[in-house]
C-alpha positions as CSV (number, residue, x, y, z in Angstrom):
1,X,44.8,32.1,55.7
2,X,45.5,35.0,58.3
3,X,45.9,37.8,55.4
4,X,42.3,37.1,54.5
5,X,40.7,37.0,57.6
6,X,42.7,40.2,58.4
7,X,41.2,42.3,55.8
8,X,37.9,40.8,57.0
9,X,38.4,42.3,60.4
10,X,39.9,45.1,59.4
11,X,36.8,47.3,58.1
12,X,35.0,46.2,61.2
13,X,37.8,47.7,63.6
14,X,38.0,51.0,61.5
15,X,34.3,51.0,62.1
16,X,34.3,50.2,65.5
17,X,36.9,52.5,66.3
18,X,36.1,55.6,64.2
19,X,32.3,55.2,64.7
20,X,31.2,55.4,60.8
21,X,28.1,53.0,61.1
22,X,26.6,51.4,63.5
23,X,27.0,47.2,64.6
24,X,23.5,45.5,63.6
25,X,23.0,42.7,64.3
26,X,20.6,40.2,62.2
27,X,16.9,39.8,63.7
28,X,15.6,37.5,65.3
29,X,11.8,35.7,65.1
30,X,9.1,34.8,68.3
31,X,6.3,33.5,68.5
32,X,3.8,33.6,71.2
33,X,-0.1,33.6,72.3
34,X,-2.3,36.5,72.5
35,X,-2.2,37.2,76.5
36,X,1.4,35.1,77.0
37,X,4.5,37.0,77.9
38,X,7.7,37.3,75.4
39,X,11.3,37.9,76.7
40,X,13.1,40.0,74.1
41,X,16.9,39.8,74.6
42,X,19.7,43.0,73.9
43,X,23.0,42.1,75.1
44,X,25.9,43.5,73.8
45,X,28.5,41.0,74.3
46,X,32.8,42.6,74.3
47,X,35.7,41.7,76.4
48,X,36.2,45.0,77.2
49,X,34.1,46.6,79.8
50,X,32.3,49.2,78.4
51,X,29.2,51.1,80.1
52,X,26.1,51.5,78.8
53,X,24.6,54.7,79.0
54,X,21.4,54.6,77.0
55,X,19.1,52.1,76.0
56,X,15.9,53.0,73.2
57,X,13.3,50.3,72.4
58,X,11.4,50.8,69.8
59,X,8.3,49.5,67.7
60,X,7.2,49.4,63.9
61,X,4.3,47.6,62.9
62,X,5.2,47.7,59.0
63,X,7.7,48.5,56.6
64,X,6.9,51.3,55.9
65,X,5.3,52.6,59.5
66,X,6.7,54.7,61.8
67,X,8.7,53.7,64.6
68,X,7.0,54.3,67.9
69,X,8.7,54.4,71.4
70,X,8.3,51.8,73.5
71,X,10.9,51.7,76.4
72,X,13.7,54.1,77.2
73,X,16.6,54.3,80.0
74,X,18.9,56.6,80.9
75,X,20.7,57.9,83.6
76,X,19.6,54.6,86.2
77,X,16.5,55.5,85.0
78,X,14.0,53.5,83.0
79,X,10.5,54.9,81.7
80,X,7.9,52.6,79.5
81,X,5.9,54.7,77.2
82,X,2.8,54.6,75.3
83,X,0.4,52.3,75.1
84,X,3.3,49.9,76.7
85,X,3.5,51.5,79.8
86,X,2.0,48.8,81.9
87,X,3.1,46.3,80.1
88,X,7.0,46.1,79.6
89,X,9.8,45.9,82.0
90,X,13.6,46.1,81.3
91,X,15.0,42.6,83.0
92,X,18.5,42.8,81.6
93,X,21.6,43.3,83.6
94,X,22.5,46.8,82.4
95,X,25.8,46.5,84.3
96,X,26.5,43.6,81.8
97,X,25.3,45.6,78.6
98,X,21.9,43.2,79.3
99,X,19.1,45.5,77.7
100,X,16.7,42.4,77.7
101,X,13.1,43.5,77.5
102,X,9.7,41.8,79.1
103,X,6.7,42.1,77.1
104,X,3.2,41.1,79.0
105,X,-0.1,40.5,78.4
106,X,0.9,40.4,74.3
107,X,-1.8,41.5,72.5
108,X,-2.6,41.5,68.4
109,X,-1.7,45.0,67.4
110,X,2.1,44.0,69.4
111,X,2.7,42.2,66.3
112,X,5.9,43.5,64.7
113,X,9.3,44.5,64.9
114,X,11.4,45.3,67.6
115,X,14.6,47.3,67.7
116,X,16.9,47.3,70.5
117,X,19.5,50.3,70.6
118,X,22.2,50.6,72.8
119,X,25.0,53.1,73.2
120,X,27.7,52.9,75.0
121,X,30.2,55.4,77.1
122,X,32.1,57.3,75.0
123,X,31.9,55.5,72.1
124,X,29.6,57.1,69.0
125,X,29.3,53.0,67.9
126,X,25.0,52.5,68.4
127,X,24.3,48.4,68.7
128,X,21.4,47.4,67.1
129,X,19.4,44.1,67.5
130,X,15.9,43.5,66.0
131,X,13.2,40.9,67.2
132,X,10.0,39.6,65.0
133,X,7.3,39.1,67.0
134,X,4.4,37.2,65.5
135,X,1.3,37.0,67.8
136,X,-1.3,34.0,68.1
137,X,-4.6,34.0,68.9
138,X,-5.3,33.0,72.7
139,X,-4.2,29.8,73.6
140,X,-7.2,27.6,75.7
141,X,-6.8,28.7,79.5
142,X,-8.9,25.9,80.2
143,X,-8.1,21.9,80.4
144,X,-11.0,19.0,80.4
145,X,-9.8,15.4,81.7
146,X,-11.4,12.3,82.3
147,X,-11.3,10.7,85.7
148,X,-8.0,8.3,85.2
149,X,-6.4,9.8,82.2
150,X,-3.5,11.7,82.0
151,X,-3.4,15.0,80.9
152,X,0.0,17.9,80.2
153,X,0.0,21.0,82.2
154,X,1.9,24.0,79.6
155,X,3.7,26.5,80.8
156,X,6.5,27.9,78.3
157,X,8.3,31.3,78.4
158,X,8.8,32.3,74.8
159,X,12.4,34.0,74.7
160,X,15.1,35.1,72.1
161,X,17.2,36.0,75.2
162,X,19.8,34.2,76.9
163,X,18.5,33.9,79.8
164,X,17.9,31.0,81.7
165,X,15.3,30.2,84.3
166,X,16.4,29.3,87.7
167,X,13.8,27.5,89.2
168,X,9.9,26.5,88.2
169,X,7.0,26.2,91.1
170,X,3.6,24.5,90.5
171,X,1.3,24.9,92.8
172,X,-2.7,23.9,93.5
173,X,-5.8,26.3,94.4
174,X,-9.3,24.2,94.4
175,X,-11.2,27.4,95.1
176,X,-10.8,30.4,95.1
177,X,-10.5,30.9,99.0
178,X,-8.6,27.8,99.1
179,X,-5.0,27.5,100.3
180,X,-2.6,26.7,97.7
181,X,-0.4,23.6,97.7
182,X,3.0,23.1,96.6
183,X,2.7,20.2,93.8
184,X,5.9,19.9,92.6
185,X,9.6,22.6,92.8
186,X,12.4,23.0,90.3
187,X,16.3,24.3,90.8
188,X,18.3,24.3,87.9
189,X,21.2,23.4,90.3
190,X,19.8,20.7,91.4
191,X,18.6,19.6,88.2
192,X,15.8,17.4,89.6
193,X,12.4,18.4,91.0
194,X,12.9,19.2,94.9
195,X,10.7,17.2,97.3
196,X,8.8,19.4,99.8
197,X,6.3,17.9,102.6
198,X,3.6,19.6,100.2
199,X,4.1,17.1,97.5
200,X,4.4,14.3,99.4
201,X,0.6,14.3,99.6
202,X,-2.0,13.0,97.0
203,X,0.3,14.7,94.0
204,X,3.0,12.5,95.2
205,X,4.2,10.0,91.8
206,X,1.8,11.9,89.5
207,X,3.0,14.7,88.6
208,X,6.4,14.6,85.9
209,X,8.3,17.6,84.9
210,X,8.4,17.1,80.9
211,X,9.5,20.5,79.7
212,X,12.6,21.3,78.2
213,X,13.8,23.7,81.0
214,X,17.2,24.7,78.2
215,X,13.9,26.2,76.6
216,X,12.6,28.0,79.6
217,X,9.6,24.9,79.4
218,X,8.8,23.8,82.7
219,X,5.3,22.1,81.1
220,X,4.3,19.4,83.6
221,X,2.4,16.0,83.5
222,X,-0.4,15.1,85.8
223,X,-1.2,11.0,85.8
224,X,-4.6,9.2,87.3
225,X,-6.4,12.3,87.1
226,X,-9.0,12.2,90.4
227,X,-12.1,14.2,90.7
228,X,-10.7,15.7,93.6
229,X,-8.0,17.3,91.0
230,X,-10.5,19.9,89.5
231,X,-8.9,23.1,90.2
232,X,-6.6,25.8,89.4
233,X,-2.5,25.1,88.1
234,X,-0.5,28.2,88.5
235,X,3.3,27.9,86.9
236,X,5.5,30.2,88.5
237,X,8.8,30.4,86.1
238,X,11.8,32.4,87.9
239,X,14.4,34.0,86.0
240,X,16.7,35.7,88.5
241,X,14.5,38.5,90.1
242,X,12.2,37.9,87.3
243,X,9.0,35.7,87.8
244,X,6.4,34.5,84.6
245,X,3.4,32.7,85.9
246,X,1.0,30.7,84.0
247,X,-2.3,29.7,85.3
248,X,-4.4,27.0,83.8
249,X,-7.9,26.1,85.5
250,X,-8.4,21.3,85.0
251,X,-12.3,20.6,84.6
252,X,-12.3,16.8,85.5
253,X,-15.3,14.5,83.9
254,X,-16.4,11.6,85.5
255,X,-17.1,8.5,83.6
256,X,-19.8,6.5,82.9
257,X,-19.9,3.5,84.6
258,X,-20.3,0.3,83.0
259,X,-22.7,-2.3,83.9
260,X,-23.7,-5.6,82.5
261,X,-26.8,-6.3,81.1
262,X,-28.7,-9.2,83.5
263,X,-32.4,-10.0,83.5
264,X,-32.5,-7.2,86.1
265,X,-32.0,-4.5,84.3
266,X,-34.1,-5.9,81.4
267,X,-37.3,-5.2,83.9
268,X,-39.9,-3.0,82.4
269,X,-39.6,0.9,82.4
270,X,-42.0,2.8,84.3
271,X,-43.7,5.3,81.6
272,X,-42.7,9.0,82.2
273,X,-45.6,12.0,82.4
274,X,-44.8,12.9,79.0
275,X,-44.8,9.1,77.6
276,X,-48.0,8.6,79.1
277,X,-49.8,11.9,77.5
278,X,-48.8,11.2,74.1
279,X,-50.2,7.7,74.4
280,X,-53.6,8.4,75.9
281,X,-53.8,11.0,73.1
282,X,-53.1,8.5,70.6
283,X,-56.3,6.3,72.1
284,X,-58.7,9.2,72.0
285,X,-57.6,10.3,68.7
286,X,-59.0,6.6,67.6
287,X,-61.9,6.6,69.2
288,X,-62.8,9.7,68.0
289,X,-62.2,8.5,64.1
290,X,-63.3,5.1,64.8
291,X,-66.7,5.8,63.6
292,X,-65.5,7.8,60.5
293,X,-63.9,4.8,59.4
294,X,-66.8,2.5,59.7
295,X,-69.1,4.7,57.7
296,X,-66.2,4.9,54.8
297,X,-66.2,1.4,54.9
298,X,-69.9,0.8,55.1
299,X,-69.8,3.6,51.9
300,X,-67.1,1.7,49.7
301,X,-68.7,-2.1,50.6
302,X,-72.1,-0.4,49.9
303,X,-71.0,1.2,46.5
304,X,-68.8,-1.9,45.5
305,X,-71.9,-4.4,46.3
306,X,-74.4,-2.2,43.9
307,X,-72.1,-2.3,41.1
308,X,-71.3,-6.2,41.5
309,X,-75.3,-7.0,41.8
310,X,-76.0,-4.9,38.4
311,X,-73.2,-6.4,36.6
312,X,-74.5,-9.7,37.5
313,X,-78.1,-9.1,36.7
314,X,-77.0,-7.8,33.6
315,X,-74.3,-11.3,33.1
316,X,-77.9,-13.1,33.6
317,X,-80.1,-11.3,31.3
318,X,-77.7,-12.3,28.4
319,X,-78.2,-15.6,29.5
320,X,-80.8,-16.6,29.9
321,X,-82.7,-14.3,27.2
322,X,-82.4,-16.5,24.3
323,X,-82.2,-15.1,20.6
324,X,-84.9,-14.8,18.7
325,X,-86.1,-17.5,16.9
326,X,-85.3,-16.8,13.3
327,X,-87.9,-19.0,10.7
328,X,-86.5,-19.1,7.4
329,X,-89.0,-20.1,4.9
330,X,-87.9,-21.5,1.5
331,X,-90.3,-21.5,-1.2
332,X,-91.3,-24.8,-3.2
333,X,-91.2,-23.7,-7.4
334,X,-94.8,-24.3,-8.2
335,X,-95.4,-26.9,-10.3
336,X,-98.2,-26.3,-12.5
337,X,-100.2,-29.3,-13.4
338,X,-101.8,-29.5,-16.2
339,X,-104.3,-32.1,-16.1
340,X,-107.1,-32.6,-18.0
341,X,-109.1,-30.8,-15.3
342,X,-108.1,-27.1,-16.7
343,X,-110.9,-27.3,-18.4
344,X,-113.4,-28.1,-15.0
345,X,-112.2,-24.7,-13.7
346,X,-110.2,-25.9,-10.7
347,X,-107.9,-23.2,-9.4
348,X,-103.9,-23.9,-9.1
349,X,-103.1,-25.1,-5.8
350,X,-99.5,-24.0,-4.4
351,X,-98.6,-26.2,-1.6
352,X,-95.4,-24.7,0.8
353,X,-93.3,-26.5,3.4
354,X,-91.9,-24.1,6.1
355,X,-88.7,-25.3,7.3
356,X,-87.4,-23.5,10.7
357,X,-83.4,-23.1,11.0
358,X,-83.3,-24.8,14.3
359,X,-85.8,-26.0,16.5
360,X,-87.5,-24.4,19.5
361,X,-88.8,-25.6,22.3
362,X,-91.6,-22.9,22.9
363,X,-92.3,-19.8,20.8
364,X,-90.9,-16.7,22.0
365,X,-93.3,-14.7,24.2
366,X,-93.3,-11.5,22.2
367,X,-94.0,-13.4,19.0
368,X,-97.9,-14.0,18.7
369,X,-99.5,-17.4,18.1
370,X,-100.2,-19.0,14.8
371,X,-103.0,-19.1,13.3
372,X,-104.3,-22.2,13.1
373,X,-107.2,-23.9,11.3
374,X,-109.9,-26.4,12.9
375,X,-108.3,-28.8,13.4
376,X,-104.8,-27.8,14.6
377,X,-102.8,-27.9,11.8
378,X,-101.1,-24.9,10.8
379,X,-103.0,-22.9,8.1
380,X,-101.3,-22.8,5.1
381,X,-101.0,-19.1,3.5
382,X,-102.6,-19.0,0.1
383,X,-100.5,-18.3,-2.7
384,X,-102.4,-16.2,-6.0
């Protein structure tokens, strides 16, 4: 088991010792907000002291991109660079081979990779370490709570780093010429938020530390939110010398109240400007159309009436008008007669019998009268 593990170590010594490549080691991934802070850690860790005499930081936004500066230090001395230059600080202990960097404000185009160098006195051996920063867009600054409801205060320092913070303050600001108030303090000694004759006051049992602090999370919970709580929550994180803060600004909302329905409240509403416009319109509007209804109606009854009145005089008419009489005569054959009175010289005498089809009762006006003889009786029409 030890002959293995000794040529294991063995390339790394030579390498250590003669200086043929340099220690890498593998890269690490962060994640943070667009305008949060991110704590990069470098620490070269030996059990020999060694001193470091150079730290490089640098940035490539691709694969294929080129690297751009972003912190040096040399010589006691360190210089930010670039577009960086306001933003980064070197927090590490270099006296430890700690070349920890801060990165503030974090912005979209910071996404990337970041490579730690550090070099060491008189030793050619360079130690690498390479942090993957992917960046979020801006997390809400801005918290809305209901009078009564609890609501989780945030305040995380995103870190690859081994650094621990050393103690968390939260304090209060209702305006912003107001005094602020301590609302709750944190030592990592003492484990335990501290009691201070700040928080003793209307914060006092409310507010609960929930963040993992192991995590550099010192996120806080506020219970029975009042309206008197509507203000600004600045998180003060300490890391050594090194301070984070966080502010978040708590809009409270009050609620509705609730009330019963009793015959009270049932009580007619007073009509509004705008209620009463809108109806008065409404009543002129009629008015005004009122008589152009009644002469559309008076039109349709008037039209409706004249067509019912002809159809009926014309139902009537082929009622009472009676048919025609029709007078259907049959002839009688003659009978000829010879008597013995052919020889006087008597004309033939044709006798007919008119037989109507049914009776009538008068004669119909358009028919003219009969011609009758002396003394009433129908004349008979002569047959030759």
């Amino acid at each position: 088991m030890c002959c293995p593990l000794k040529l294991l170590l063995m390339p790394v010594l030579l390498d250590y010792s003669l200086g043929l490549n340099d220690l890498i080691v593998s890269s690490l991934e962060l994640t943070v907000h667009v305008g949060d802070s991110a704590l990069m850690g470098c620490v070269f860790q030996s059990t020999e002291e060694k001193r470091v005499t150079k730290v490089d930081w640098m940035f490539s936004s691709g694969e294929h991109a080129k690297d751009d500066y972003v912190l040096y230090y040399y010589a006691n001395l360190s210089v930010p660079v670039g577009r960086f230059q306001n933003r980064v600080r070197l927090v590490g202990d270099i006296s430890r081979s700690d070349g920890s960097l801060l990165l503030q404000n974090v912005e979209e185009a910071d996404q990337g990779t970041y490579t730690c160098e550090i070099r060491l006195e008189m030793e050619s051996l360079v130690f690498k370490k390479a942090v993957v920063l992917h960046v979020l867009p801006e997390e809400t600054k801005e918290l809305m709570a209901h009078v009564g409801d609890s609501t989780q205060l945030g305040c995380v320092l995103q870190s690859t780093g081994e650094k621990r913070m050393t103690k968390v303050d939260w304090t209060f600001s209702s305006g912003e010429h107001a005094e602020e108030e301590v609302m709750l303090r944190y030592h990592s000694k003492l484990r335990v938020p501290v009691g201070s004759p700040q928080n003793r006051g209307r914060f006092q049992n409310r507010v609960t530390l929930v963040g993992d602090t192991s995590r550099n999370d010192a996120s806080i919970m506020l219970q029975g939110v009042r309206e008197s709580d509507r203000g600004s929550y600045t998180c003060s994180i300490h890391l050594g010398n090194l301070t984070f803060k966080k502010t978040t600004v708590l809009h409270v909302i009050l609620k509705e109240p609730r009330t019963l329905v009793t015959p009270a409240a049932l009580k007619p509403e007073i009509l509004g400007g705008n209620q009463l416009v809108i109806i008065v319109g409404i009543v002129c509007g009629t008015i005004l159309l009122l008589p152009v209804l009644i002469l559309i109606v008076k039109n349709t009854h008037r039209n409706t009436s004249s067509g019912t009145s002809t159809t009926l005089v014309k139902s009537l008419e082929n009622v009472q008008k009676p048919d025609p009489e029709k007078h259907v005569y049959s002839s009688i054959t003659t009978r000829e007669l010879i008597e013995e009175e052919e020889s006087s010289g008597r004309a033939e005498a044709t006798y007919m019998t008119m037989h109507p089809v049914w009776p009538s009762l008068r004669s119909a006006p358009n028919n003219p009268p009969e011609e009758k003889s002396a003394g009433g009786i129908p004349k008979p029409e002569q047959a030759f």
